[in-house]
N, C-alpha and C positions, 0 to 999 in steps of 0.2 A: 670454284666451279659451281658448287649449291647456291652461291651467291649470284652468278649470273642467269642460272637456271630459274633461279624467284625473280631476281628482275623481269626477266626476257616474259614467264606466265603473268605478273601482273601488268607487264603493258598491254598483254595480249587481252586479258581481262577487261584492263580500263579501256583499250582499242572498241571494241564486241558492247561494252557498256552505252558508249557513248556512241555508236550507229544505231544500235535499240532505241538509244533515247531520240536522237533525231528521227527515226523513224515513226518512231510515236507522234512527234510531234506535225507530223506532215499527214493530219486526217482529219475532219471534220464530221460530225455526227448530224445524221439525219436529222430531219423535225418527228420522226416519229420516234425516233431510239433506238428500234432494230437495224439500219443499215447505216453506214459510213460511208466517206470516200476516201483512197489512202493515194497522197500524190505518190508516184513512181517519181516522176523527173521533167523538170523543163528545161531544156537543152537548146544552147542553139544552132541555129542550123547556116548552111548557105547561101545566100539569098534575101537574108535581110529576118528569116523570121525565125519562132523560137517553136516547139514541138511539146505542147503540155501533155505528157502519159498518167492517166491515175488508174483506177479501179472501182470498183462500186461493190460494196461487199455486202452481203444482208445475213443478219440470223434467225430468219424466219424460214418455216419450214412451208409453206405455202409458196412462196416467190412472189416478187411483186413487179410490173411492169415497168422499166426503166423512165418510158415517156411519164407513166402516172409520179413515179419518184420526183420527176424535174419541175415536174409540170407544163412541160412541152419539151419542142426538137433542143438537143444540144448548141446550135448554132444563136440561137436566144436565151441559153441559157446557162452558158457557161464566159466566166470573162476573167483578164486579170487585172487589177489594181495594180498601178506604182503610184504610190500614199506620199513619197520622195517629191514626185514631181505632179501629183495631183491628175494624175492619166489612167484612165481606161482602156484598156484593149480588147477588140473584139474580133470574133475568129476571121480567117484570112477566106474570102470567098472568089472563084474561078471566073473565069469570065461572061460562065452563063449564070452566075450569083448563085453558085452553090458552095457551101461550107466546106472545105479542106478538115473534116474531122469524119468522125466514126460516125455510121448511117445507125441512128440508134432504131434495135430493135431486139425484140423477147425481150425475157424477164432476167431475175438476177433472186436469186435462194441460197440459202445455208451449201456451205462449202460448193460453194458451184460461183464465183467472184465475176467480174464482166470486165474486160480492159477496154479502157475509153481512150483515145487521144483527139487533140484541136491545135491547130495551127493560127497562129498570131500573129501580127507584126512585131519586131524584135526591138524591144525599147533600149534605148542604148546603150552603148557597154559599161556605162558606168552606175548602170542599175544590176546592181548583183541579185536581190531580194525582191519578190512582185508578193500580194496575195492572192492567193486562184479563190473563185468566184464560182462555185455549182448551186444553181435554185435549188432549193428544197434541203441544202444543209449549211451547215458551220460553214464562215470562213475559216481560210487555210494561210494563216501567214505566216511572213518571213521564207516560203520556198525560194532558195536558191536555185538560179540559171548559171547554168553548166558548158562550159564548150564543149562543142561534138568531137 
């Protein structure tokens, strides 16, 4: 019985390890140092395309304006790579050529994070891994696409 009971806590352990660790690895650091981005998920969806969620996180106590972070709108400046097959994606825009993502606006400070998402065309299903593309920081690679 104590022998299943230590099984059972170190899978639980190495389970909880090894989401930490991918977690980590799904963030990219600004050009300045204080703020990040941390992917949430790119999923895909119905319709042909895929739903990139991240966040934008700052530890600055000032805050700083999201468009200044980017260095403009989200729809220019966010994108993903599949390096696999040498493709760029770029966000999914309506029929009056507006961007299907989050209308960026205010700032982003210390414990106060901003959830972003953008809509893409869904590179196909035998692209498991893209890397997401945000101006102003670190690429993010190897994010996994997820079915909805």
């Amino acid at each position: 019985m104590h022998t299943l009971k230590t099984a059972v806590l170190l899978s639980l352990a190495i389970s909880c390890f090894a989401a930490s660790a991918t977690a980590q690895n799904l963030e990219g650091m600004g050009e300045r140092g204080d703020t990040k981005i941390v992917i949430t998920d790119i999923k895909r969806d119905d319709g042909g395309t895929v739903t990139l969620r991240f966040q934008m996180i700052s530890t600055s106590e000032k805050g700083d304006g999201i468009y200044q972070l980017m260095g403009g709108y989200l729809p220019d400046r966010v994108h993903l790579v599949d390096a696999a097959n040498k493709k760029k994606y770029l966000t999914v825009k309506d029929a009056a050529g507006h961007c299907l993502c989050t209308e960026i606006k205010g700032n982003v400070a210390k414990d106060k994070p901003v959830n972003l998402w953008a809509k893409f065309p869904a590179p196909p299903d035998s692209v498991q891994k893209v890397t997401v593309i945000v101006s102003g920081f670190e690429p993010v690679e190897a994010v996994p696409i997820t079915a909805r």
